[in-house]
LUMTOR-219265 format. One record per residue (C-alpha): x, y, z; residue in one letter; residue number from 1. Coordinates in Angstrom, 1 decimal. Example, Ala and Ser with C-alpha at 12.3 -4.5 7.8 and 13.67 -1.06 7.14 Angstrom:
<atoms>
east 12.3&north -4.5&up 7.8&code A&pos 1
east 13.7&north -1.1&up 7.1&code S&pos 2
</atoms>
This chain:
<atoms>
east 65.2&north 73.3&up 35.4&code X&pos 1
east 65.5&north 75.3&up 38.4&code X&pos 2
east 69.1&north 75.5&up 40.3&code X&pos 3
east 69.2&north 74.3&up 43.8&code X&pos 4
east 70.3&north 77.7&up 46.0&code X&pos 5
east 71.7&north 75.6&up 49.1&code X&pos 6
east 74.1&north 73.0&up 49.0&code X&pos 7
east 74.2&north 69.4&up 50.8&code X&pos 8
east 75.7&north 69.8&up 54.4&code X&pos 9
east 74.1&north 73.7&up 54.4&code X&pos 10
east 72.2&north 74.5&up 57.7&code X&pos 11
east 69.0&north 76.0&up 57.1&code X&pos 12
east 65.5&north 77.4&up 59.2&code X&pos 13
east 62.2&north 76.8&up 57.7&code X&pos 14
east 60.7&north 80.1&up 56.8&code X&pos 15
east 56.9&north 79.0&up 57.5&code X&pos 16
east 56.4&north 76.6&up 60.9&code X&pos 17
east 52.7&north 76.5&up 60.1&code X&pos 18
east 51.3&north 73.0&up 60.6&code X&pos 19
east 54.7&north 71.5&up 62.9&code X&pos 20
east 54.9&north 70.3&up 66.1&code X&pos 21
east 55.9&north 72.8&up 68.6&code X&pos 22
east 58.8&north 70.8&up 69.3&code X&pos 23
east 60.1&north 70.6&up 66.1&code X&pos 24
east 63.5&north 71.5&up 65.2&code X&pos 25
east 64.6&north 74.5&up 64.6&code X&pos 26
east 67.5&north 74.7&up 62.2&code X&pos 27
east 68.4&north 71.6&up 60.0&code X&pos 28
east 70.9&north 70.3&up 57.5&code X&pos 29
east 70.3&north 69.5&up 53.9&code X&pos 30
east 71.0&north 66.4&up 53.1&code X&pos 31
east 69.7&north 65.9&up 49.7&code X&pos 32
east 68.6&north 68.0&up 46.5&code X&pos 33
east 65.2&north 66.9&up 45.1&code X&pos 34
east 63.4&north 68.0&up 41.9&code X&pos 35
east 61.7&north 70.8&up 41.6&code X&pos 36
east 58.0&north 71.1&up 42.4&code X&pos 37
east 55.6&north 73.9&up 41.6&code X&pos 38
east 59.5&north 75.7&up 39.9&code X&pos 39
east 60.8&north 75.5&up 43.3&code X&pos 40
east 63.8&north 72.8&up 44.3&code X&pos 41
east 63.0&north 70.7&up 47.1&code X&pos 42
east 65.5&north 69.5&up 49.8&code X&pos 43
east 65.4&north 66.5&up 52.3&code X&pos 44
east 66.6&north 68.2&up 55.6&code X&pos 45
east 67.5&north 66.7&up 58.8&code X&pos 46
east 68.2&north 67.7&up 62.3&code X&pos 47
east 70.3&north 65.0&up 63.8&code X&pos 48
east 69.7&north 66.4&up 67.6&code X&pos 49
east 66.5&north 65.8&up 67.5&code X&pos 50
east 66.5&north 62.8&up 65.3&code X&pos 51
east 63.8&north 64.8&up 62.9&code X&pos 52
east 63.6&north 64.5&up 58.8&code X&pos 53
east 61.8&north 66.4&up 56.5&code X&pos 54
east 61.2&north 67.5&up 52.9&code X&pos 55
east 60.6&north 71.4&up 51.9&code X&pos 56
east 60.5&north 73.1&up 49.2&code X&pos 57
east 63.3&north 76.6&up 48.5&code X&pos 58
east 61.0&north 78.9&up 48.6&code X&pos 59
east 60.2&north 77.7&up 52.4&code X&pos 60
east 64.2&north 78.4&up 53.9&code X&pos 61
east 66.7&north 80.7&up 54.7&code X&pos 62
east 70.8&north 80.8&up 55.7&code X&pos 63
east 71.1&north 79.6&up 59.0&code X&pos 64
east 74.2&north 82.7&up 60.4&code X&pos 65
east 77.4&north 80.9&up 60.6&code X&pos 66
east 80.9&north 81.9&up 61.0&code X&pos 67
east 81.1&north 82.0&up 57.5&code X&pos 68
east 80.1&north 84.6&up 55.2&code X&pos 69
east 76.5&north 83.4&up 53.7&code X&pos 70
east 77.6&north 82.3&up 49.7&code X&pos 71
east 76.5&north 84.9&up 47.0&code X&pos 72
east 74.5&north 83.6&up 43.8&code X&pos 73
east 74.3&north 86.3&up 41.1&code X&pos 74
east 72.2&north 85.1&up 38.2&code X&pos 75
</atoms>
């Protein structure tokens, strides 16, 4: 089983914005880890500013910069 890379309460950007809204968030938070589809983990992600909620898959984010130093996964 594939190991989620981002953690709940981690803020992330979707990589890909093909097929959104142009006013769709941003950055959002991860609220949930799903299972893994296609040997990619899935998260449900929300951005609470703009009231918005999806589902995407790891392969489809990134780190959003933070204060904090991005955590390291070595495998």
């Amino acid at each position: 089983m594939a190991r989620h890379k981002f953690a709940v309460g981690a803020e992330v950007r979707l990589l890909s914005r093909a097929g959104l809204s142009p006013v769709a968030a941003e950055t959002y938070r991860v609220i949930t880890l799903l299972p893994a589809m296609d040997l990619s983990p899935q998260y449900r992600l929300r951005n609470d500013e703009l009231g918005q909620e999806r589902v995407s898959k790891e392969d489809n984010l990134s780190w959003v910069p933070t204060d904090a130093t991005e955590p390291s996964y070595e495998g």
